[in-house]
C-alpha positions in Angstrom: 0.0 0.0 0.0 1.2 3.3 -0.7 2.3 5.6 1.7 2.6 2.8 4.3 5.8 3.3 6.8 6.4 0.0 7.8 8.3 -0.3 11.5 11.8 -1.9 12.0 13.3 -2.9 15.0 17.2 -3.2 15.8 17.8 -6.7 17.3 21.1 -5.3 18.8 23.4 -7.5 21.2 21.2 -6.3 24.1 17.9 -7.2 22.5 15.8 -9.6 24.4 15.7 -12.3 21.1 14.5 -15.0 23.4 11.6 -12.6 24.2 11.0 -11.5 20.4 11.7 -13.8 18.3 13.2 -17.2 19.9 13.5 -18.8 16.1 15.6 -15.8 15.2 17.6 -16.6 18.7 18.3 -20.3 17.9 19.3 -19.6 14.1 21.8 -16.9 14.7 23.2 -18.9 17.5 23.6 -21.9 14.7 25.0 -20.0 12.4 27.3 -18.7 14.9 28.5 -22.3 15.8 28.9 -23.3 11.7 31.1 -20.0 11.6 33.2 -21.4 14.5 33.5 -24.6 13.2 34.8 -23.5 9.5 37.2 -21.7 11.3 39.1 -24.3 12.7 38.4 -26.3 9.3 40.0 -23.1 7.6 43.0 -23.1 10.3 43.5 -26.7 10.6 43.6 -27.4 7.1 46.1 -24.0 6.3 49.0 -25.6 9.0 48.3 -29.0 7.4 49.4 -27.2 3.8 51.9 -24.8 5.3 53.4 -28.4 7.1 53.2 -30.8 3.6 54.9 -27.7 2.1 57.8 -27.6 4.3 58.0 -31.0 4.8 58.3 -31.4 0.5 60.8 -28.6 0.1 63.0 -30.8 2.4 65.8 -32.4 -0.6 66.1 -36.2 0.5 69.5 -37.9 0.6 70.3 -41.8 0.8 73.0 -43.4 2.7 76.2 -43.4 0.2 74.7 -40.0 -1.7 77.4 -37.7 -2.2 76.8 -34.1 -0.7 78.4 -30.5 -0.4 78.3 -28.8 3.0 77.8 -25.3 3.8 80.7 -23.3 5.4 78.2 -21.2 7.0 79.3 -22.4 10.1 82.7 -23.6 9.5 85.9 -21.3 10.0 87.8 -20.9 6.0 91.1 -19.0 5.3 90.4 -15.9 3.8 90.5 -14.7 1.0 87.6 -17.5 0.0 87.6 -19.6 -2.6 85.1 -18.8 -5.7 83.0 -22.2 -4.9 83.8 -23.4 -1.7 83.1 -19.7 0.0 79.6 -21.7 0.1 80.1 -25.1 0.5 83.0 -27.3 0.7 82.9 -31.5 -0.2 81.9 -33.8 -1.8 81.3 -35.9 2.0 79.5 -38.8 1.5 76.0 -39.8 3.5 76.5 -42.3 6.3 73.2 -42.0 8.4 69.9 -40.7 8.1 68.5 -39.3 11.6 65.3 -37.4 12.7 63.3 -38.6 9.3 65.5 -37.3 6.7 66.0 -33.5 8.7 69.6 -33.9 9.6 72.3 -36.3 8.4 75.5 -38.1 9.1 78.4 -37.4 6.9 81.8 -39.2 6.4 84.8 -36.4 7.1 88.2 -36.1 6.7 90.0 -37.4 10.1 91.5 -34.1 10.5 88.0 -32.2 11.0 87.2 -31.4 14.8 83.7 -31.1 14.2 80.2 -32.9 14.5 79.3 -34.9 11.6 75.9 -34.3 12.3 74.1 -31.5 9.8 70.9 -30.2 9.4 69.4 -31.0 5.6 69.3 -27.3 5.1 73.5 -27.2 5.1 74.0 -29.7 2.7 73.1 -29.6 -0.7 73.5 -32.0 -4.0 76.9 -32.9 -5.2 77.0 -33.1 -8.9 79.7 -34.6 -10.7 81.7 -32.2 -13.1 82.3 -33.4 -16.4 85.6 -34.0 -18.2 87.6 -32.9 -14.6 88.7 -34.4 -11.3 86.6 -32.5 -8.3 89.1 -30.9 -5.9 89.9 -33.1 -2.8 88.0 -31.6 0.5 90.2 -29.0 2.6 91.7 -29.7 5.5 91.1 -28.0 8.9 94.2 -26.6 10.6 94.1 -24.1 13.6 90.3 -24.2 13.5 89.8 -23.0 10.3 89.4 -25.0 6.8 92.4 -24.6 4.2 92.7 -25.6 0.5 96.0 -27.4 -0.5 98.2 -25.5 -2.5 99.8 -27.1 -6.1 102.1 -24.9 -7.0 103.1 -21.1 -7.2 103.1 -19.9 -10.4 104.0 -16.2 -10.4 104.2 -13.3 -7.7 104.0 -9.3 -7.3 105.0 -6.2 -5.1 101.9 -5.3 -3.9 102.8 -1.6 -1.6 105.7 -2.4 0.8 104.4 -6.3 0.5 104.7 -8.7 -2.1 101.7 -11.5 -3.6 101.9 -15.2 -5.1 99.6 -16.6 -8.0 98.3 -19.9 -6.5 97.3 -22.8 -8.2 94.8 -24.7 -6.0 94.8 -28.4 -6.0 92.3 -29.8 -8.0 90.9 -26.2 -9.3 91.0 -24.8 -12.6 93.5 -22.2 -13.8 90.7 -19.5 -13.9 90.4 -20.3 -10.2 94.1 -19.1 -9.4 93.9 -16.1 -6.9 97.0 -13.4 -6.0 97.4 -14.5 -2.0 99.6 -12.9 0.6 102.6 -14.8 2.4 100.1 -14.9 5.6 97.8 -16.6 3.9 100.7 -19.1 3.0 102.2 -19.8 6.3 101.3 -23.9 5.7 102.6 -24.0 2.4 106.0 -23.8 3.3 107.2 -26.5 0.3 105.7 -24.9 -2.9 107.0 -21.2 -1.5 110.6 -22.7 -1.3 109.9 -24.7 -4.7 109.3 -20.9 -5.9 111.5 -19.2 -4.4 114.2 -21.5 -5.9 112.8 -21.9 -9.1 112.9 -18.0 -9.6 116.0 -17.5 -7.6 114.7 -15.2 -5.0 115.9 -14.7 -1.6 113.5 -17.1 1.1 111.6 -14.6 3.2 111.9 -15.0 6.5 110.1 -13.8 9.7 111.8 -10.9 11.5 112.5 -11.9 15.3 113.4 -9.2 17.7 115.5 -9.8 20.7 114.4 -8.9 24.0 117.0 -6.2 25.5 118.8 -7.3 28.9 118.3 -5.2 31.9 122.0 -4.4 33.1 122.1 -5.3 36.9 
């Protein structure tokens, strides 16, 4: 009917429904409970995802895999080398523990460390064609060292002087200028240069301690 102003009534949270309208009551109050329940559906089923999703990112290894190890927590001789700045190896897989999240790996006798790593430090090892893989580094004085072949040239570098290195097992684009400190355990190929070019042996500077005259 025209002109007819029909009444509404706010059912706010203070609203005696019960009173009212008790249907009204009883179906807000069970769609209240199906809104509840598709939240936990909604929560349980985004950690079941964000859990498969993690748990299938995870790279699996088997016992006798070869793998490269991160340095992230290992101590290297600076300046780094171009590739095992990262990750140092191949070491191969010995045990699997905590279902695939951390694994045993066979080291060289020399390293002083765990041999227990998290999946997340080790990554796939793959052969490189047509070339021998450098051997792993050894660890002296707590930090990791690659074995020098040979020297092949050096330079004055300020009031200092630096040696072209040949790494073992490394390619000859690999060969980096180094400073005699960083060739204090490669006492054999310095000599072997030093002779070879006929320069004088460097050797350390001592200083005597002066005697107090009694």
């Amino acid at each position: 009917m025209y002109g007819f102003q029909p009444t509404f009534h706010y059912i706010g949270e203070d609203a005696d429904l019960e009173g009212r309208a008790p249907a009204a009551r009883e179906r807000i109050d069970a769609l209240e409970k199906e809104r509840e329940k598709l939240k936990e559906f909604w929560k349980s089923a985004t950690n079941q995802k964000n859990k498969n999703t993690t748990k299938g990112s995870l790279q699996r290894y088997s016992i006798g895999d070869k793998v490269m190890l991160s340095t992230k927590n290992i101590k290297q001789l600076r300046p780094k080398k171009k590739f095992s700045d990262r990750f140092i190896g191949p070491f191969v897989v010995t045990g699997i523990k905590t279902s695939g999240q951390a694994y045993e790996l066979r080291l060289p006798p020399t390293y002083k460390i765990h041999n227990v790593f998290h999946v997340s430090l080790l990554e796939p090892w793959h052969e490189r064609q047509g070339t021998a893989d450098p051997p792993p580094p050894e660890e002296i004085d707590d930090h990791i060292e690659h074995e020098v072949e040979r020297i092949l040239a050096h330079r004055k570098r300020g009031r200092g002087v630096q040696y072209l290195v040949r790494w073992k097992g490394y390619q000859p684009a690999e060969d980096t200028w180094e400073a005699p400190y960083n060739l204090e355990n490669a006492k054999a190929a310095m000599e072997e240069y030093h002779k070879e070019e006929a320069l004088p042996i460097q050797k350390k500077k001592r200083t005597r301690k002066k005697l107090k005259n009694t």
